[in-house]
DSSP file (Angstrom, degrees, kcal/mol; ACC not computed):
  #  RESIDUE AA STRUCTURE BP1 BP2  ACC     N-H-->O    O-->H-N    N-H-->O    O-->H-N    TCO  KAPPA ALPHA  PHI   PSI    X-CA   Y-CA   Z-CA
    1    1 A X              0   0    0      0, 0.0     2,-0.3     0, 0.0     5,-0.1   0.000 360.0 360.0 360.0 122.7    0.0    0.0    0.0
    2    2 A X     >  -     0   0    0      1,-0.1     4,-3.1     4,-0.0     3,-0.5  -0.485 360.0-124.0 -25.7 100.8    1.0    3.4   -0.9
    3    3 A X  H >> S+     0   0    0     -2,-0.3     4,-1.1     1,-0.3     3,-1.0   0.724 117.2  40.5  12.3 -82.8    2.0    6.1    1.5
    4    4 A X  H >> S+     0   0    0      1,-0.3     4,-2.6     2,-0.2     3,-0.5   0.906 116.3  45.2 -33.3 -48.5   -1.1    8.2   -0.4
    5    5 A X  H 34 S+     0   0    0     -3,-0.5     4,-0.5     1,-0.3    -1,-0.3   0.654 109.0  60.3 -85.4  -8.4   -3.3    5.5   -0.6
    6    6 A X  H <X S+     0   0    0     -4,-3.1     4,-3.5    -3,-1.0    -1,-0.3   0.957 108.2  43.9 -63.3 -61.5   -2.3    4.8    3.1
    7    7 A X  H X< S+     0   0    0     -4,-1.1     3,-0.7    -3,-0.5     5,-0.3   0.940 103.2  64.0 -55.3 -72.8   -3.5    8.2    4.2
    8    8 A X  T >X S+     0   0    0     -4,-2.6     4,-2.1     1,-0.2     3,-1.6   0.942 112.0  40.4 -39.5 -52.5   -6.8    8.0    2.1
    9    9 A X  H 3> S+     0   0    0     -4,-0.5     4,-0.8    -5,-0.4    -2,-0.2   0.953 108.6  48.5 -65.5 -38.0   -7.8    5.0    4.4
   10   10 A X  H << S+     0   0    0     -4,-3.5    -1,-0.3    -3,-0.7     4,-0.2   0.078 118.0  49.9 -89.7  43.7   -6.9    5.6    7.7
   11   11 A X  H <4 S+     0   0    0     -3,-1.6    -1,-0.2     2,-0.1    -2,-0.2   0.244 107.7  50.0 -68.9 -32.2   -8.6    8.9    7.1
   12   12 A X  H  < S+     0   0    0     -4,-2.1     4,-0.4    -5,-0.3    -2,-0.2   0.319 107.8  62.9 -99.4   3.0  -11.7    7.4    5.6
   13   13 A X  S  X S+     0   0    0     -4,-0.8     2,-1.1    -5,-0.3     4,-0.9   0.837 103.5  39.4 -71.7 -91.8  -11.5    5.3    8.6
   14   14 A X  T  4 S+     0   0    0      1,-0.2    -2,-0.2     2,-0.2     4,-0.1   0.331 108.9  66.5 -57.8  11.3  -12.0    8.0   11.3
   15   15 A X  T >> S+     0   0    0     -2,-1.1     3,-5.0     3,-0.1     4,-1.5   0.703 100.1  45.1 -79.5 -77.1  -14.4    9.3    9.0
   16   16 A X  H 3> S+     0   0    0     -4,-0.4     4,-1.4     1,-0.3    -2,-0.2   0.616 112.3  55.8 -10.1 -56.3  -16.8    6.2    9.4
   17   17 A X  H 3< S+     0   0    0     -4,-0.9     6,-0.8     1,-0.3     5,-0.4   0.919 104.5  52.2 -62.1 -34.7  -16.1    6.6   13.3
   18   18 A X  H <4 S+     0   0    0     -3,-5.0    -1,-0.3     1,-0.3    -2,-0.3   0.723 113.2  43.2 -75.2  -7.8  -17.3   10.1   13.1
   19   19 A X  H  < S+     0   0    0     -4,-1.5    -2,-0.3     5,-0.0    -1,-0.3   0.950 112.5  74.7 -95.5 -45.8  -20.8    9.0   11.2
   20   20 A X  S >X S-     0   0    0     -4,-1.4     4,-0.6     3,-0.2     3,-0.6   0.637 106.5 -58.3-134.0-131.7  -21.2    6.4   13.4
   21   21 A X  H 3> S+     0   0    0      2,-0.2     4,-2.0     1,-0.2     5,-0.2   0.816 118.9  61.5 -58.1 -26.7  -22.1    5.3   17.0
   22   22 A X  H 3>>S+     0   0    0     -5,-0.4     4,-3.6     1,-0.3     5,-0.5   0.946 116.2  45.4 -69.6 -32.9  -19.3    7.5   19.2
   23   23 A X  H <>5S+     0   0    0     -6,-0.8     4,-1.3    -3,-0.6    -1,-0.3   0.857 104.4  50.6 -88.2  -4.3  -21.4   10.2   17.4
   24   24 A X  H  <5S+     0   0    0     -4,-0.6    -1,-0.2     2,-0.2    -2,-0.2   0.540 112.9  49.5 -90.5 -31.4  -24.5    9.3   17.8
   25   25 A X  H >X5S+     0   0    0     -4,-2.0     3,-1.5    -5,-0.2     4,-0.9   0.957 111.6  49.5 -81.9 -63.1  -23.6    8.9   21.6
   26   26 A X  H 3<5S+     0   0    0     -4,-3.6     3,-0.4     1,-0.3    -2,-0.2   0.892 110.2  50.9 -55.5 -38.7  -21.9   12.5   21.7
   27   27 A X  T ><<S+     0   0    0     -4,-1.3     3,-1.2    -5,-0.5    -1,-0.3   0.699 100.9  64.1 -69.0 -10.6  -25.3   14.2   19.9
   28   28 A X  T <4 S+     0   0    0     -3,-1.5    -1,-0.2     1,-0.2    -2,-0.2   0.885  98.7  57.2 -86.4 -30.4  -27.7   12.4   22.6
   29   29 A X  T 3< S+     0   0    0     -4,-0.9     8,-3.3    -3,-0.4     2,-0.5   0.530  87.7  92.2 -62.2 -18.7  -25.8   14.6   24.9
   30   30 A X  B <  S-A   36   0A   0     -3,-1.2     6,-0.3     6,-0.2     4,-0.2  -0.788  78.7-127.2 -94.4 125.6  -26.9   17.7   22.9
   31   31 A X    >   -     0   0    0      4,-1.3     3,-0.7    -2,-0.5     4,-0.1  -0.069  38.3-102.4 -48.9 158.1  -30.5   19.6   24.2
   32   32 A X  T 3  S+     0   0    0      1,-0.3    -1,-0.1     2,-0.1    -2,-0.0   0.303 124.5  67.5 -83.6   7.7  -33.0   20.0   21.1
   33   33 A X  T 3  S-     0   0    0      2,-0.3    -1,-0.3     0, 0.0    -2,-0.1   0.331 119.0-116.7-103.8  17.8  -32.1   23.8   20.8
   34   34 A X  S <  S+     0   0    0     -3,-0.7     2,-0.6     1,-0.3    -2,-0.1   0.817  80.0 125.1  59.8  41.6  -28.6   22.2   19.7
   35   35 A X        -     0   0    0     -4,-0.1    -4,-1.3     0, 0.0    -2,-0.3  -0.985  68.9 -93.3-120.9 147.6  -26.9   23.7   22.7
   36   36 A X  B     -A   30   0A   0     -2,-0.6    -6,-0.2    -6,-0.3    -9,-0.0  -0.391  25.6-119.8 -90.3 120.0  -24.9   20.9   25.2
   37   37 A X        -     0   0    0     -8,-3.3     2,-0.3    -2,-0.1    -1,-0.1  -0.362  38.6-114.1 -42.2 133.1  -26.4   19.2   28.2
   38   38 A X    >>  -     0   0    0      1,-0.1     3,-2.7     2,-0.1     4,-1.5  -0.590  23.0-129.9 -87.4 142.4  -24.1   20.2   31.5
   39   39 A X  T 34 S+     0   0    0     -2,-0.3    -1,-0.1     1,-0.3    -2,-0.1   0.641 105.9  66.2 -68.7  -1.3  -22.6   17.5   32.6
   40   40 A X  T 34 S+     0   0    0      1,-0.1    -1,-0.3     7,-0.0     4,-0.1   0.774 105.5  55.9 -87.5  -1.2  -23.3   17.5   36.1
   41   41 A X  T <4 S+     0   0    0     -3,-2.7    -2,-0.2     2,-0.0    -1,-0.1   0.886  89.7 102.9 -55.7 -35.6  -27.4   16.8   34.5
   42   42 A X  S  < S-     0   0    0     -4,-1.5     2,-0.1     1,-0.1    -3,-0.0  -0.111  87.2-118.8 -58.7 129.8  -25.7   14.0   32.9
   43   43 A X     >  -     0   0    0      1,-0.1     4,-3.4     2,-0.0    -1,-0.1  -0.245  31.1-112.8 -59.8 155.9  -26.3   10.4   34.7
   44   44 A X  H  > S+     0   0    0      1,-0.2     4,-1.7     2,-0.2     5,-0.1   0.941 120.0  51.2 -73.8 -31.3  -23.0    8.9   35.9
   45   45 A X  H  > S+     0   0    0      2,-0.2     4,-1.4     3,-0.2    -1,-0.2   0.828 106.6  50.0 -46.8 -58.8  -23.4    6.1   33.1
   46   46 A X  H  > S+     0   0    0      2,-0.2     4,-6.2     1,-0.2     5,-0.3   0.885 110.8  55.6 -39.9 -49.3  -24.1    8.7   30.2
   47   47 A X  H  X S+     0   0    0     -4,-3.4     4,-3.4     1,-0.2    -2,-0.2   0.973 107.2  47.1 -60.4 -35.2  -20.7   10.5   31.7
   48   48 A X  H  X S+     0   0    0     -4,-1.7     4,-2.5     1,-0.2     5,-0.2   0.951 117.9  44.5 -79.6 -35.4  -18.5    7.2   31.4
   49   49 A X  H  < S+     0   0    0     -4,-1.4    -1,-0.2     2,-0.2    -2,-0.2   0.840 110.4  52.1 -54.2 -43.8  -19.9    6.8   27.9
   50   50 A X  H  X S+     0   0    0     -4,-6.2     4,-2.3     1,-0.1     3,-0.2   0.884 116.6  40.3 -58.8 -46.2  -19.5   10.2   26.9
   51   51 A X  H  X S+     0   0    0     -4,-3.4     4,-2.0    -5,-0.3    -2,-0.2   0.908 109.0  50.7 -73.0 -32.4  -16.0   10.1   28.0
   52   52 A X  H  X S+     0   0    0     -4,-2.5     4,-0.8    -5,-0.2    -1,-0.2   0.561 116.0  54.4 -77.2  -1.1  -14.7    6.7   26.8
   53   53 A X  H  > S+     0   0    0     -3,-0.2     4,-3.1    -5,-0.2     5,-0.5   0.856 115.2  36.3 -78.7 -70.5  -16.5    8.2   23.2
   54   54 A X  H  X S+     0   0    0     -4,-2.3     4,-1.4     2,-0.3    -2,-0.2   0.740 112.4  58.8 -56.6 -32.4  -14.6   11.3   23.4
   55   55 A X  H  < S+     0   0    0     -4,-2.0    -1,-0.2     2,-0.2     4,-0.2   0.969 113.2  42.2 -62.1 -75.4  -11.3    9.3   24.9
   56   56 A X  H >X S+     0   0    0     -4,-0.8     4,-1.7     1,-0.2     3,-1.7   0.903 117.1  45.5 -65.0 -44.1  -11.4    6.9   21.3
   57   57 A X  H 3X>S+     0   0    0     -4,-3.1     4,-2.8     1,-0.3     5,-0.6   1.000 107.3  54.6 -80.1 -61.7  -12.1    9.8   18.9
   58   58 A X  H 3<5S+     0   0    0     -4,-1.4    -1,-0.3    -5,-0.5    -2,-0.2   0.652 116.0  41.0 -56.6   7.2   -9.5   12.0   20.5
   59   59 A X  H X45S+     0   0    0     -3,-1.7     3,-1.0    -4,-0.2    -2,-0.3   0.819 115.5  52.8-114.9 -66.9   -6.7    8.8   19.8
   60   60 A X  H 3<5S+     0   0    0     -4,-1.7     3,-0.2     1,-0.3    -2,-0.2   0.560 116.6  35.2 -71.0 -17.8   -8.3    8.2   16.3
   61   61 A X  T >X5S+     0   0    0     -4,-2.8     3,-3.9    -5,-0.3     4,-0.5   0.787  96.3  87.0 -91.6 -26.6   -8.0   12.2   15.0
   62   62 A X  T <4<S+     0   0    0     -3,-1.0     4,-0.2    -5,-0.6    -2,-0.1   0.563  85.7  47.0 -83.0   8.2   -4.8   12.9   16.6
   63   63 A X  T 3> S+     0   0    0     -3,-0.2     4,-1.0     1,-0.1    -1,-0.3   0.380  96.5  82.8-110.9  19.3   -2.4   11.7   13.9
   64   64 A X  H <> S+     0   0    0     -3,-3.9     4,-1.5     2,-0.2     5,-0.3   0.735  70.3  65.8 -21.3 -53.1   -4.5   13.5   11.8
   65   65 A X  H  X S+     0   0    0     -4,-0.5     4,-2.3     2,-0.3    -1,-0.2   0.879 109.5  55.2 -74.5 -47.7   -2.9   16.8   12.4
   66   66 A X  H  4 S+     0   0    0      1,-0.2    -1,-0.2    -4,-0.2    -2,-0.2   0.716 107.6  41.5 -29.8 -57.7    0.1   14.6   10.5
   67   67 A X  H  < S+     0   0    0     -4,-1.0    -2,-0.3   -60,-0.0    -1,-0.2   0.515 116.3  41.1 -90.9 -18.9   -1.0   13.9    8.3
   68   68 A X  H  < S+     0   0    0     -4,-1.5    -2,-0.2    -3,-0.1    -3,-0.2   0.809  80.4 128.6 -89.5 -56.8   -3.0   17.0    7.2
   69   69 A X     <  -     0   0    0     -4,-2.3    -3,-0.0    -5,-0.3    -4,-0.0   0.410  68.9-117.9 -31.7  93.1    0.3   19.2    8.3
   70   70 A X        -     0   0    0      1,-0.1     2,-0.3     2,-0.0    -2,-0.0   0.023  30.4-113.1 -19.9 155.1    1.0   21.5    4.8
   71   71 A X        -     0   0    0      2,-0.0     2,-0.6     0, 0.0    -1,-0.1  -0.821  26.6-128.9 -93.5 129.9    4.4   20.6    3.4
   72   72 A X        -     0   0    0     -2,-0.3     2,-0.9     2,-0.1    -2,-0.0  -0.734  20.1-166.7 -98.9 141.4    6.9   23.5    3.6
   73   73 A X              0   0    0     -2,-0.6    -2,-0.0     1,-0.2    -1,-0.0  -0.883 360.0 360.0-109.8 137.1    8.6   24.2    0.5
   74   74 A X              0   0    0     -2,-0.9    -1,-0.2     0, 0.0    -2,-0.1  -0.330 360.0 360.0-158.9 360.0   11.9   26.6    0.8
């Protein structure tokens, strides 16, 4: 596999996680005026969900930033 063609996947990977249940768990969290539950409303069960959601996403973007990172040309 190709460097590129590397990139296109594990990118179109952490897309799929962002469609799919970890968001669907982070949007249950949101009030219908799209404004954010506070978390001490949150049940102590919703909080461990919310976090161990937020936990995987924030390991699955962060070599992102890497991969995205402009090239410098000089």
């Amino acid at each position: 596999m190709t460097t590129e063609s590397s990139r296109r996947s594990f990118l179109a990977a952490a897309r799929a996680n962002l469609d799919g249940a970890q968001a669907a768990a982070l949007d249950s969290a949101k009030k219908p005026d799209d404004s954010w539950t506070p978390v001490s409303q949150l049940s102590a069960l919703q909080r461990q969900k919310l976090n161990a959601d937020v936990s995987e996403l924030t390991e699955l973007l962060a070599p992102i930033a890497a991969i995205a990172e402009p090239r410098r040309i000089s």
